[in-house]
PDB file of N, CA, C and O in Angstrom:
ATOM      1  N   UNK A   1       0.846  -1.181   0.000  1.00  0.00           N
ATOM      2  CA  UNK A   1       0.000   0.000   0.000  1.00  0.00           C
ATOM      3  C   UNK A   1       0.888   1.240   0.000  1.00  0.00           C
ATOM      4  O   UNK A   1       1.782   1.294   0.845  1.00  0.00           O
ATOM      5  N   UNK A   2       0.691   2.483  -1.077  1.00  0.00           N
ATOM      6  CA  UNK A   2       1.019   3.465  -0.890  1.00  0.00           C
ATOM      7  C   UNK A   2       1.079   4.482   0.618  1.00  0.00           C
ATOM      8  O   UNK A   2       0.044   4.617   1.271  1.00  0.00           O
ATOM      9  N   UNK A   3       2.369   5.145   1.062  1.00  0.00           N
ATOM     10  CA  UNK A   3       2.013   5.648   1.869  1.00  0.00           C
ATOM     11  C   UNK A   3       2.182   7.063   1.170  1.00  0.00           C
ATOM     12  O   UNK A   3       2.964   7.355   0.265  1.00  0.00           O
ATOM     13  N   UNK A   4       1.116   7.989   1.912  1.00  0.00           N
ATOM     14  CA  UNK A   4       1.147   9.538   1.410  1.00  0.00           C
ATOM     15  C   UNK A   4       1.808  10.249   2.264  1.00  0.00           C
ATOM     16  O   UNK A   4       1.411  10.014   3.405  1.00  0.00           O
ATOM     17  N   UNK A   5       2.721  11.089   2.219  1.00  0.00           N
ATOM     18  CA  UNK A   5       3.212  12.157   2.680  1.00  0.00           C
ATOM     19  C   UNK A   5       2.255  13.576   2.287  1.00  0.00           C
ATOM     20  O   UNK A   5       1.163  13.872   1.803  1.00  0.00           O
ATOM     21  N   UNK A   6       3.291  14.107   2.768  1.00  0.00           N
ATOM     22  CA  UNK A   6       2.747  15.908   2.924  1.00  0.00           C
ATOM     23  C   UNK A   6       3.243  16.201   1.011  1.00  0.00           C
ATOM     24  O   UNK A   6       2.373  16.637   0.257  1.00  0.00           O
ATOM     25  N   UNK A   7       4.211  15.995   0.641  1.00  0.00           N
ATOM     26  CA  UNK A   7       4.224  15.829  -0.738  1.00  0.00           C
ATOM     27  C   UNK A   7       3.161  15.521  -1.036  1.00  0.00           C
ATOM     28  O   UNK A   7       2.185  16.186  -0.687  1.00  0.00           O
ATOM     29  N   UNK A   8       3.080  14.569  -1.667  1.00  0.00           N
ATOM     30  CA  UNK A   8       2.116  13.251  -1.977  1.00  0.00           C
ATOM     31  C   UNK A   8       0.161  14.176  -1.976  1.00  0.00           C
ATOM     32  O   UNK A   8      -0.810  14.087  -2.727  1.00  0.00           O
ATOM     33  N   UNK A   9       0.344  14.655  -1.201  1.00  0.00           N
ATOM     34  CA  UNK A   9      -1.502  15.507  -0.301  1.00  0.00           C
ATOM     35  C   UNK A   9      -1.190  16.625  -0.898  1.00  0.00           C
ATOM     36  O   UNK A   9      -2.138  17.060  -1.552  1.00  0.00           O
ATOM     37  N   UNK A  10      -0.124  17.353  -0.946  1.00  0.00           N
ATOM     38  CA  UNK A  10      -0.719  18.963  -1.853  1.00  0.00           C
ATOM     39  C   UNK A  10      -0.323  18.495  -3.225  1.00  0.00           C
ATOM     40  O   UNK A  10      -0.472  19.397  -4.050  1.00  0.00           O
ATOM     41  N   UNK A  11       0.233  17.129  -3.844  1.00  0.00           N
ATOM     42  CA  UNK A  11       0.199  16.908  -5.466  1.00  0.00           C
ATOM     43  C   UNK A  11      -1.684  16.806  -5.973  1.00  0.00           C
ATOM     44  O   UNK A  11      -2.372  17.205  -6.912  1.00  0.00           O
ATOM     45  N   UNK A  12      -1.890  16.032  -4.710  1.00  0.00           N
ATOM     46  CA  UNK A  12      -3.361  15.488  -5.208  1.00  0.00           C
ATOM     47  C   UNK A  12      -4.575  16.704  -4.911  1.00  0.00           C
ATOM     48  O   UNK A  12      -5.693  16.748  -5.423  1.00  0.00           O
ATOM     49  N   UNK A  13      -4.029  17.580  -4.005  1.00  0.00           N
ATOM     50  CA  UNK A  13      -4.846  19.326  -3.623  1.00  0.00           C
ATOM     51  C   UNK A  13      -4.885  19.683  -5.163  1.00  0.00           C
ATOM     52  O   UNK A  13      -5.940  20.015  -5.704  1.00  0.00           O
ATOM     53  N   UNK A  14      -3.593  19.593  -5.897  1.00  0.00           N
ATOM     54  CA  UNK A  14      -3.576  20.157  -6.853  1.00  0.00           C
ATOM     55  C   UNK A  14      -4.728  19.678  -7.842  1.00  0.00           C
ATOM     56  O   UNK A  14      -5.656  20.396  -8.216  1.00  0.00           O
ATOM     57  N   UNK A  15      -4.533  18.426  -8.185  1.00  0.00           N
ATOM     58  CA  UNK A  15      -4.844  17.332  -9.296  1.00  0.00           C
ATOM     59  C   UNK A  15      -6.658  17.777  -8.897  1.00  0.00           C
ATOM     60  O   UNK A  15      -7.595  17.453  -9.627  1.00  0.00           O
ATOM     61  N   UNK A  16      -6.768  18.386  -7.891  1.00  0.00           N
ATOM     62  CA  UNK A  16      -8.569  18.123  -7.914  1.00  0.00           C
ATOM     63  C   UNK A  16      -9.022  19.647  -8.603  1.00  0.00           C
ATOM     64  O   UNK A  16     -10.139  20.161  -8.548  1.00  0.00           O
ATOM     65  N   UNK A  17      -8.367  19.937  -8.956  1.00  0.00           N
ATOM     66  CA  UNK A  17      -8.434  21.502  -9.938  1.00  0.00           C
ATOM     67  C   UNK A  17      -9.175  21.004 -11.032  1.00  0.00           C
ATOM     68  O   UNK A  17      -8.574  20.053 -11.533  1.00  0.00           O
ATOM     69  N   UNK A  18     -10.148  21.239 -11.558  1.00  0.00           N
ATOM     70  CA  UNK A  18     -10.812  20.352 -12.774  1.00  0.00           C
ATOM     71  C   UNK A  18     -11.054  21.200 -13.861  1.00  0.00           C
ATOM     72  O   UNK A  18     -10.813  22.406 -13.792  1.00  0.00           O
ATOM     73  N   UNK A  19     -11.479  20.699 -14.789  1.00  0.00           N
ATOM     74  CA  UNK A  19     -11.817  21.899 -16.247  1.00  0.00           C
ATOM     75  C   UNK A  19     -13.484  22.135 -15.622  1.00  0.00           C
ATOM     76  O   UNK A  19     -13.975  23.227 -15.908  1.00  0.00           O
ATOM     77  N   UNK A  20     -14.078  21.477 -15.057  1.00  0.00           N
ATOM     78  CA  UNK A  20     -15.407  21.941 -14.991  1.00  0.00           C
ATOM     79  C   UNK A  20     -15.726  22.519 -13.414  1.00  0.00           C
ATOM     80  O   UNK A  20     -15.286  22.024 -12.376  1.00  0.00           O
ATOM     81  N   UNK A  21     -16.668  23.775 -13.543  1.00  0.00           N
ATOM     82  CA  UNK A  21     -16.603  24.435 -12.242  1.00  0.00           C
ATOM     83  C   UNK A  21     -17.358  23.504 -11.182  1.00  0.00           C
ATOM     84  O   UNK A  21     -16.900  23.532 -10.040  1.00  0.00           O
ATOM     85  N   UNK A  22     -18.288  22.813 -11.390  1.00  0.00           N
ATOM     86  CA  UNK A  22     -19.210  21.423 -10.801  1.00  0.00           C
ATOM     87  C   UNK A  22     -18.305  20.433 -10.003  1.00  0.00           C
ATOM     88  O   UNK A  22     -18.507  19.860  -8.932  1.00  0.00           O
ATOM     89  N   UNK A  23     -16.853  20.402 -11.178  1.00  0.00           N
ATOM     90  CA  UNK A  23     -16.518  19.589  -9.975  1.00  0.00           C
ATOM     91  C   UNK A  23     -15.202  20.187  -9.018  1.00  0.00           C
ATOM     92  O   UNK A  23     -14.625  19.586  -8.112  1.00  0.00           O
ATOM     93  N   UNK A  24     -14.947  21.518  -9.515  1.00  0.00           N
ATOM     94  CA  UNK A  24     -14.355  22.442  -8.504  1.00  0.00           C
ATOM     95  C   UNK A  24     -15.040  22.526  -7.443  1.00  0.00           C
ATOM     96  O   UNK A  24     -14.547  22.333  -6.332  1.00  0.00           O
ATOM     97  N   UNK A  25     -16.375  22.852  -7.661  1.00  0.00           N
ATOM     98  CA  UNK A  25     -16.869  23.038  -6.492  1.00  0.00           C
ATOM     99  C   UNK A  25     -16.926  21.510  -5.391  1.00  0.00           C
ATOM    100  O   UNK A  25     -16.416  21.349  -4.282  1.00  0.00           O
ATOM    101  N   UNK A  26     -17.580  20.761  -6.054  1.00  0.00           N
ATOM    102  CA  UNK A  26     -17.535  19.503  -5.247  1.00  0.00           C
ATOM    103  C   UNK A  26     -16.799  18.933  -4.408  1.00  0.00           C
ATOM    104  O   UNK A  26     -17.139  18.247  -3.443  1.00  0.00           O
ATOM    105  N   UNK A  27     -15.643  19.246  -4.811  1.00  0.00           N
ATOM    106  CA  UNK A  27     -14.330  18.714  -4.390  1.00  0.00           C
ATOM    107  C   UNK A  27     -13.455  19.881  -3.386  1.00  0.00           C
ATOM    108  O   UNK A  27     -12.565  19.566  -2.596  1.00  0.00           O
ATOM    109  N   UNK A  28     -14.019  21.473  -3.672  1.00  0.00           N
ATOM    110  CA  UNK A  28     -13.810  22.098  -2.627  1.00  0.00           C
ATOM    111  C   UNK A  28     -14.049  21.871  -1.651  1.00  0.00           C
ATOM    112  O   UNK A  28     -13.272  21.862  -0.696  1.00  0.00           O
ATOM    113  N   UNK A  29     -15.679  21.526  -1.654  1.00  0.00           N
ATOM    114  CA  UNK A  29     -16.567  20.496  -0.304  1.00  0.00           C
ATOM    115  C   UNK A  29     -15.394  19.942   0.324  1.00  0.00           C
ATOM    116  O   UNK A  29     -14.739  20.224   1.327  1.00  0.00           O
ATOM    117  N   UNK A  30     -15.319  18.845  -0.805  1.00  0.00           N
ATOM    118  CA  UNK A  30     -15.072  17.667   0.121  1.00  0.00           C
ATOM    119  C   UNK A  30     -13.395  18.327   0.035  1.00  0.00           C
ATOM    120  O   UNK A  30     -13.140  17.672   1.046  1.00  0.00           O
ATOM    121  N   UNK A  31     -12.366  18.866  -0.201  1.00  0.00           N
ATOM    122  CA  UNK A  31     -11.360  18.347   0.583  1.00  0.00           C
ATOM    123  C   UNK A  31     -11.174  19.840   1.751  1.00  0.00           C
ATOM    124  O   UNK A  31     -10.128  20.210   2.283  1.00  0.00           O
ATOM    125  N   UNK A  32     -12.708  20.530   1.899  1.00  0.00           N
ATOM    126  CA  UNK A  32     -12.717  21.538   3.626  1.00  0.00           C
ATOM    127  C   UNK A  32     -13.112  20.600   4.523  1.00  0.00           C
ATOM    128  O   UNK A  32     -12.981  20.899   5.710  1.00  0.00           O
ATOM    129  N   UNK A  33     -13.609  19.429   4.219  1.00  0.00           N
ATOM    130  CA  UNK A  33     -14.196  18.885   4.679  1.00  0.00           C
ATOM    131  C   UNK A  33     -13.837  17.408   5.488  1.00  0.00           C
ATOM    132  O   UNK A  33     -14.102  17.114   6.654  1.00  0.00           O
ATOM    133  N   UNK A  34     -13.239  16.709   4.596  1.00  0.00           N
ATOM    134  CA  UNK A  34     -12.785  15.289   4.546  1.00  0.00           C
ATOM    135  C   UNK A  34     -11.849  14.902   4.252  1.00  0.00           C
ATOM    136  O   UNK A  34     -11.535  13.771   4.621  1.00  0.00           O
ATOM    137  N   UNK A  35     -10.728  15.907   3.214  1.00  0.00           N
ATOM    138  CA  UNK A  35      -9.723  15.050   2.744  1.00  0.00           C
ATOM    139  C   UNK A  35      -8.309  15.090   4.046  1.00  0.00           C
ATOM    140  O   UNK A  35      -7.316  14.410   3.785  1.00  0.00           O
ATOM    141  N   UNK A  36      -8.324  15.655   4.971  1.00  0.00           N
ATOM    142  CA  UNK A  36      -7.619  15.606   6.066  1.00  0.00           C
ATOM    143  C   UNK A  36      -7.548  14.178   7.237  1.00  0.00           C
ATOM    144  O   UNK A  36      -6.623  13.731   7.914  1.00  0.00           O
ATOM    145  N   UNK A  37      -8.904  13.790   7.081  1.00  0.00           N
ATOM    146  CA  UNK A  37      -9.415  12.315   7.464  1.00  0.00           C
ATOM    147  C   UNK A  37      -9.262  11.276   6.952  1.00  0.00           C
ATOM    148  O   UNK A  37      -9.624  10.210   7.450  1.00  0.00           O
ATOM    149  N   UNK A  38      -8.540  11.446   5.564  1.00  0.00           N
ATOM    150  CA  UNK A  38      -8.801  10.409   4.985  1.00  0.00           C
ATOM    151  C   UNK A  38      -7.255   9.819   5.233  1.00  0.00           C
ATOM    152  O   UNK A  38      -6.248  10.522   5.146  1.00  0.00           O
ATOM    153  N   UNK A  39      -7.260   7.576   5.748  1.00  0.00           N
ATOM    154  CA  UNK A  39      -5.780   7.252   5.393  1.00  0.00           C
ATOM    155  C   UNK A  39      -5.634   6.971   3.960  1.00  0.00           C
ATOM    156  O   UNK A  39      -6.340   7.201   2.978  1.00  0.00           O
ATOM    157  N   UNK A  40      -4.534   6.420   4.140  1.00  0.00           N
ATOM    158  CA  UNK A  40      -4.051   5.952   3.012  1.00  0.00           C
ATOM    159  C   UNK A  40      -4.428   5.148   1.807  1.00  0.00           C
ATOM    160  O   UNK A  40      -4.180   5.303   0.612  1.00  0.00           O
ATOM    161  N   UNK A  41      -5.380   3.869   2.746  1.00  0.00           N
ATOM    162  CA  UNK A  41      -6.419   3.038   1.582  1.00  0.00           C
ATOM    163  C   UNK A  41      -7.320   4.181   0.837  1.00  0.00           C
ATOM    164  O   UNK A  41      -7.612   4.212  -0.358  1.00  0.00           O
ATOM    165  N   UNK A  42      -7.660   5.047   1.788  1.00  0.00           N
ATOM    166  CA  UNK A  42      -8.705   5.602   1.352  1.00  0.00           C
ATOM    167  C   UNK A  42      -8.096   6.761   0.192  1.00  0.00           C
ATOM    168  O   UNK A  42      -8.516   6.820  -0.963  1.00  0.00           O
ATOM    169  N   UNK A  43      -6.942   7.724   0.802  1.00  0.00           N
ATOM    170  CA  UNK A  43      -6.573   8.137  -0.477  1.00  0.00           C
ATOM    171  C   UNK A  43      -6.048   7.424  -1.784  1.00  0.00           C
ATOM    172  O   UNK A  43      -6.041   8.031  -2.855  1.00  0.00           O
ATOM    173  N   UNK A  44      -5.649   6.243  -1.681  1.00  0.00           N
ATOM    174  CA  UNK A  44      -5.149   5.912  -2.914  1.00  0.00           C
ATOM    175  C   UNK A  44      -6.169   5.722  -4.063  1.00  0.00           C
ATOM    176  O   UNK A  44      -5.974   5.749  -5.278  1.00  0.00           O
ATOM    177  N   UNK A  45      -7.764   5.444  -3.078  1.00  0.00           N
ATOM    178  CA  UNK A  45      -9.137   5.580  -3.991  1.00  0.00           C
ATOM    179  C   UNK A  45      -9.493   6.946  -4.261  1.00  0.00           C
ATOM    180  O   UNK A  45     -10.170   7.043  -5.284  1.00  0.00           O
ATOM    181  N   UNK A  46      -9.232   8.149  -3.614  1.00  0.00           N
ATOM    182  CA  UNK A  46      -9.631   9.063  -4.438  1.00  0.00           C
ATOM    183  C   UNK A  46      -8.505   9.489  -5.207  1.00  0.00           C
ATOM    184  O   UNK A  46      -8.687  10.613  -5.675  1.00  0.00           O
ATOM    185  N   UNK A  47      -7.680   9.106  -5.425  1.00  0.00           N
ATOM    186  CA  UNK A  47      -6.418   9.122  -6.594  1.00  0.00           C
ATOM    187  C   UNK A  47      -7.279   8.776  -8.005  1.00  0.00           C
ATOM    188  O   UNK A  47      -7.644   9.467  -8.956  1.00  0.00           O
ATOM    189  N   UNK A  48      -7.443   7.088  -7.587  1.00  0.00           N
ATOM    190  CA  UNK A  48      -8.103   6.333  -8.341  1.00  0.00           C
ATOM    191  C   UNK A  48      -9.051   7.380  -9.550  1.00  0.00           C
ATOM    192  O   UNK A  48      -8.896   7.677 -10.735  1.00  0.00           O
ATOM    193  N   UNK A  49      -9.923   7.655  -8.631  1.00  0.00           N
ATOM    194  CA  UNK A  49     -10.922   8.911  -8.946  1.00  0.00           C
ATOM    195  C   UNK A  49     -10.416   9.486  -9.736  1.00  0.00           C
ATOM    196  O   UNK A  49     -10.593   9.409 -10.951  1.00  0.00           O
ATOM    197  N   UNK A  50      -9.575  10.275  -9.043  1.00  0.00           N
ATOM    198  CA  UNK A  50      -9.038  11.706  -9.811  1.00  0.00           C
ATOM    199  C   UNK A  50      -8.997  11.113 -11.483  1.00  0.00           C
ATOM    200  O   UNK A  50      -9.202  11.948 -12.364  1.00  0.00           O
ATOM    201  N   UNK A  51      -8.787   9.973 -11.797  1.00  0.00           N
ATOM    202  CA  UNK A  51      -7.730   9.988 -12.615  1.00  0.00           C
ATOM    203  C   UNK A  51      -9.293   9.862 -13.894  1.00  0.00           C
ATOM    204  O   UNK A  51      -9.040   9.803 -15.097  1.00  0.00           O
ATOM    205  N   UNK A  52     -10.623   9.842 -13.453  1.00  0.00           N
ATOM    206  CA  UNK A  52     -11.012   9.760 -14.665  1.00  0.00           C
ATOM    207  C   UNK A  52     -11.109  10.980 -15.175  1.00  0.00           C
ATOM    208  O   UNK A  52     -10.715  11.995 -14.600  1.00  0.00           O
ATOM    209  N   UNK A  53     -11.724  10.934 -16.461  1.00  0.00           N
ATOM    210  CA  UNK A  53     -12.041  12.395 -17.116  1.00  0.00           C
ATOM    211  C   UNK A  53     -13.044  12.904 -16.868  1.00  0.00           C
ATOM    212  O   UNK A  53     -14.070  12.288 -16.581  1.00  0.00           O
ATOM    213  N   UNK A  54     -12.882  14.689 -16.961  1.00  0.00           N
ATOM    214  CA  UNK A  54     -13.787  15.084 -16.187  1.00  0.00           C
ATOM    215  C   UNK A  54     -15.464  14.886 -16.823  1.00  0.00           C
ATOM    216  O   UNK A  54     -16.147  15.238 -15.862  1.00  0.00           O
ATOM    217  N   UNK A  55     -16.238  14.576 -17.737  1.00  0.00           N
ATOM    218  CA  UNK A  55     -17.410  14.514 -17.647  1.00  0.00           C
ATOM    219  C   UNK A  55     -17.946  13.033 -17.243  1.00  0.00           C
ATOM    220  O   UNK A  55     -19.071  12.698 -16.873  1.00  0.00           O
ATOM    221  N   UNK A  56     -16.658  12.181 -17.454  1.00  0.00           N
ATOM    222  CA  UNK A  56     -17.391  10.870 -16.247  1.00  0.00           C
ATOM    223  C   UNK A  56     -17.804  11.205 -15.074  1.00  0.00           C
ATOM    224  O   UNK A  56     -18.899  10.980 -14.559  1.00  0.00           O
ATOM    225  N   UNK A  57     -16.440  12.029 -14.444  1.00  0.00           N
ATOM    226  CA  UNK A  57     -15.908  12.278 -13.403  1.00  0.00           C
ATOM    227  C   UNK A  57     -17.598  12.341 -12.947  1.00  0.00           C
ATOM    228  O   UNK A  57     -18.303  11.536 -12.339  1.00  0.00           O
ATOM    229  N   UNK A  58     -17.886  13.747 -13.569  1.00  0.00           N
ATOM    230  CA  UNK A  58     -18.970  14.011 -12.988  1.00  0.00           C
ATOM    231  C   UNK A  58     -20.125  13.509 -12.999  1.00  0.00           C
ATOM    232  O   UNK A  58     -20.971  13.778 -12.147  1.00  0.00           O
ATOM    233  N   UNK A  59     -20.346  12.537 -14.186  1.00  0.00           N
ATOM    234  CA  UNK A  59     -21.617  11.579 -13.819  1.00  0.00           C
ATOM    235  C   UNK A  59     -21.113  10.176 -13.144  1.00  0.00           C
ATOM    236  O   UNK A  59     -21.889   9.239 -13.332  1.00  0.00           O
ATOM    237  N   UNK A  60     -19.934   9.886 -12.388  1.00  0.00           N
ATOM    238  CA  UNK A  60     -20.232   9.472 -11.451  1.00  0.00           C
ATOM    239  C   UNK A  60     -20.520  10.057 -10.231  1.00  0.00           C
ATOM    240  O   UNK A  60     -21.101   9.254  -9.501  1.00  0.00           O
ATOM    241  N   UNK A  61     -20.323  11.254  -9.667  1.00  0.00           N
ATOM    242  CA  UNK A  61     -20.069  11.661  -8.430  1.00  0.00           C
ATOM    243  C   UNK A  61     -21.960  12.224  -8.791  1.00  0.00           C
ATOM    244  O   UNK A  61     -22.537  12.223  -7.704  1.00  0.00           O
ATOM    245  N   UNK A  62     -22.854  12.617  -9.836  1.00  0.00           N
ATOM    246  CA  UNK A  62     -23.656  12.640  -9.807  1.00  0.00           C
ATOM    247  C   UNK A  62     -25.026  11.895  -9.454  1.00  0.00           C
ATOM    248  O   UNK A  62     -26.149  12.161  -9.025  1.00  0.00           O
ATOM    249  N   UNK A  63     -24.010  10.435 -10.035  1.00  0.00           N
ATOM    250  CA  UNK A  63     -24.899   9.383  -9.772  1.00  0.00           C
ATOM    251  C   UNK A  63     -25.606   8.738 -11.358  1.00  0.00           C
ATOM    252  O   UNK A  63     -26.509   7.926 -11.561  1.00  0.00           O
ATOM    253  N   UNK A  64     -24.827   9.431 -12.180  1.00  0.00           N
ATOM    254  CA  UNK A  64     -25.807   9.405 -13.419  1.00  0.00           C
ATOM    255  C   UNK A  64     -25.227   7.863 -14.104  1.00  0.00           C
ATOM    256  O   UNK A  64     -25.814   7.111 -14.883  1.00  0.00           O
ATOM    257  N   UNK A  65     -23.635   7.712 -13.385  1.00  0.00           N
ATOM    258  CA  UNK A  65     -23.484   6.476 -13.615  1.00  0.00           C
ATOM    259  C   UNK A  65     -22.710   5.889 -13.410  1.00  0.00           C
ATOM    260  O   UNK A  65     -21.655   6.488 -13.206  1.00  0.00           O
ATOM    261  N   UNK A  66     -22.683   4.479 -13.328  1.00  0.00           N
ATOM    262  CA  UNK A  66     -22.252   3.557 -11.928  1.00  0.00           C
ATOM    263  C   UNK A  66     -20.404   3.235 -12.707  1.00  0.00           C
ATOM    264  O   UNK A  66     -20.188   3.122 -13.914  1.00  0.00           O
ATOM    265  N   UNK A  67     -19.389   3.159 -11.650  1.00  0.00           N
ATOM    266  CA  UNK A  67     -18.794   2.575 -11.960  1.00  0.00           C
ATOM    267  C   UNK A  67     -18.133   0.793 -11.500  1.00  0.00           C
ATOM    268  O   UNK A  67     -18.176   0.294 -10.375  1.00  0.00           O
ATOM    269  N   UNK A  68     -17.788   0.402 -12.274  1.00  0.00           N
ATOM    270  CA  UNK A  68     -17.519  -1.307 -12.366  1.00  0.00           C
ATOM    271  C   UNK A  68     -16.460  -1.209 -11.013  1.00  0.00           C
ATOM    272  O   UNK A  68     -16.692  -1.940 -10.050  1.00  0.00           O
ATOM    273  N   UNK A  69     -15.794  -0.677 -10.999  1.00  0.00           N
ATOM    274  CA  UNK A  69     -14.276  -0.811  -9.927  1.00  0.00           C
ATOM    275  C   UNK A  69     -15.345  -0.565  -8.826  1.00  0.00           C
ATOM    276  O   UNK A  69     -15.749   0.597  -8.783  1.00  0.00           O
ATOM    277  N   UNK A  70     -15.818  -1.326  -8.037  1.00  0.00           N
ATOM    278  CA  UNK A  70     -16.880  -1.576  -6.581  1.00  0.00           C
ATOM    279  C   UNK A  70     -15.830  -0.683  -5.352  1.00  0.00           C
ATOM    280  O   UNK A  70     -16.303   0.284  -4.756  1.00  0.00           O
ATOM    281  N   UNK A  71     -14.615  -1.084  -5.134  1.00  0.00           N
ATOM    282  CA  UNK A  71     -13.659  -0.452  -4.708  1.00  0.00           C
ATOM    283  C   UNK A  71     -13.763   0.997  -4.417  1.00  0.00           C
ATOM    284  O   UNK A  71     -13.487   1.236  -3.241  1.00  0.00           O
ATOM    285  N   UNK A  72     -14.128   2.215  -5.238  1.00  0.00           N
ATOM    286  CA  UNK A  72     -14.359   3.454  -5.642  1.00  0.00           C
ATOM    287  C   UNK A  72     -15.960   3.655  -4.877  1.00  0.00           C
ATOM    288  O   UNK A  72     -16.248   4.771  -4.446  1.00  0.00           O
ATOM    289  N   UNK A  73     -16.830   2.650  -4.764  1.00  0.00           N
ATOM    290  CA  UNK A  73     -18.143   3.201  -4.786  1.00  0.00           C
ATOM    291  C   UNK A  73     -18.372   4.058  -3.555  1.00  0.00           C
ATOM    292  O   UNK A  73     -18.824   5.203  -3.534  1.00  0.00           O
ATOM    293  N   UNK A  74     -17.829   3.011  -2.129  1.00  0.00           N
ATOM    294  CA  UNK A  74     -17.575   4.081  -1.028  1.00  0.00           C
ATOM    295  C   UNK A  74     -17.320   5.318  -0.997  1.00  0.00           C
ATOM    296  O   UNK A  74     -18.153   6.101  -0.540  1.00  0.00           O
ATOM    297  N   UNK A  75     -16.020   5.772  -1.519  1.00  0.00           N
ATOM    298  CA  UNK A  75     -15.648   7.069  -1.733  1.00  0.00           C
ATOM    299  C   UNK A  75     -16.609   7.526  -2.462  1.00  0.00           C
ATOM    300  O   UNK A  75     -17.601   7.964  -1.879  1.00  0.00           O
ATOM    301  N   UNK A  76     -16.556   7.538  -3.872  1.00  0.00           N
ATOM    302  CA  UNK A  76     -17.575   8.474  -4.259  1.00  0.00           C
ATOM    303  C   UNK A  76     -18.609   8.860  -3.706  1.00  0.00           C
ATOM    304  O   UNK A  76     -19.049   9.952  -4.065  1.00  0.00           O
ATOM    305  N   UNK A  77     -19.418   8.004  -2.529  1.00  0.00           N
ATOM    306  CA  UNK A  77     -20.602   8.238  -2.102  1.00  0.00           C
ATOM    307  C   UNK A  77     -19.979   9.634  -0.982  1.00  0.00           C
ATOM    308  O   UNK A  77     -20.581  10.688  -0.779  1.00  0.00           O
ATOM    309  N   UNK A  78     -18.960   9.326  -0.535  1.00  0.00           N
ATOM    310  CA  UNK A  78     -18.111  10.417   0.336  1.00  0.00           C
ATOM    311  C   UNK A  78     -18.098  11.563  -0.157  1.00  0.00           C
ATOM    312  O   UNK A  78     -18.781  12.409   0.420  1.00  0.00           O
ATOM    313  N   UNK A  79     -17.579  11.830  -0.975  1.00  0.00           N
ATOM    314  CA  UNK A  79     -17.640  12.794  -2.251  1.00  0.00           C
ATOM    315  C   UNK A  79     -18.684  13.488  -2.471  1.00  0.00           C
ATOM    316  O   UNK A  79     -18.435  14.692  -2.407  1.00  0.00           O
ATOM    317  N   UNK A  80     -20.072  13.174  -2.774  1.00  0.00           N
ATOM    318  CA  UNK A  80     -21.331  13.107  -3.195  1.00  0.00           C
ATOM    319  C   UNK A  80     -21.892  13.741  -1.522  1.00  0.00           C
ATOM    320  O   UNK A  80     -22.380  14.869  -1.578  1.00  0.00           O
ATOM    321  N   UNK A  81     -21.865  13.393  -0.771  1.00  0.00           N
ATOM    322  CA  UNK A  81     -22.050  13.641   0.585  1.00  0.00           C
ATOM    323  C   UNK A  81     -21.364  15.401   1.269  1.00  0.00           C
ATOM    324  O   UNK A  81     -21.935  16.251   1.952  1.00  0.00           O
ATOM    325  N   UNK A  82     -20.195  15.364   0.793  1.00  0.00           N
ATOM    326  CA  UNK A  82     -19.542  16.480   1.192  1.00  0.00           C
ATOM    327  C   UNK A  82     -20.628  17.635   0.443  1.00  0.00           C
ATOM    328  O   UNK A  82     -20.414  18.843   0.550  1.00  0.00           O
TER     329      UNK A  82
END
């Protein structure tokens, strides 16, 4: 398992910068919110995340549609929540 450092947490602060303001905002939520709480299993899933493109991005965190990796579903619901 990946461990995150203080590196590692402002690369991924960065990476949640998105082309769409929907999921700027979302993700502002959630990392005033949650991403300080989160360990390591758990960040390496919103890595995971990060990494799709942004109009999946956003119909998953919308709900508009499901993804296969079951792994992710937790978080996103985290996400969605913030």
């Amino acid at each position: 398992m990946m461990v995150f450092d203080d590196t590692a947490k402002r690369k991924i602060r960065f990476q949640t910068r998105r082309g769409l303001l929907e999921l700027d905002l979302v993700f502002g939520r959630f990392m005033e919110k949650e991403f300080e709480r989160l360990n390591d299993q758990e960040l390496a899933a919103f890595v995971e995340i990060l990494e799709f493109q942004d109009q999946e991005l956003l119909a998953l965190i919308n709900g508009h549609r499901q993804t296969e990796k079951t792994h992710l579903v937790s978080m996103l619901e985290r996400i969605r929540q913030a």
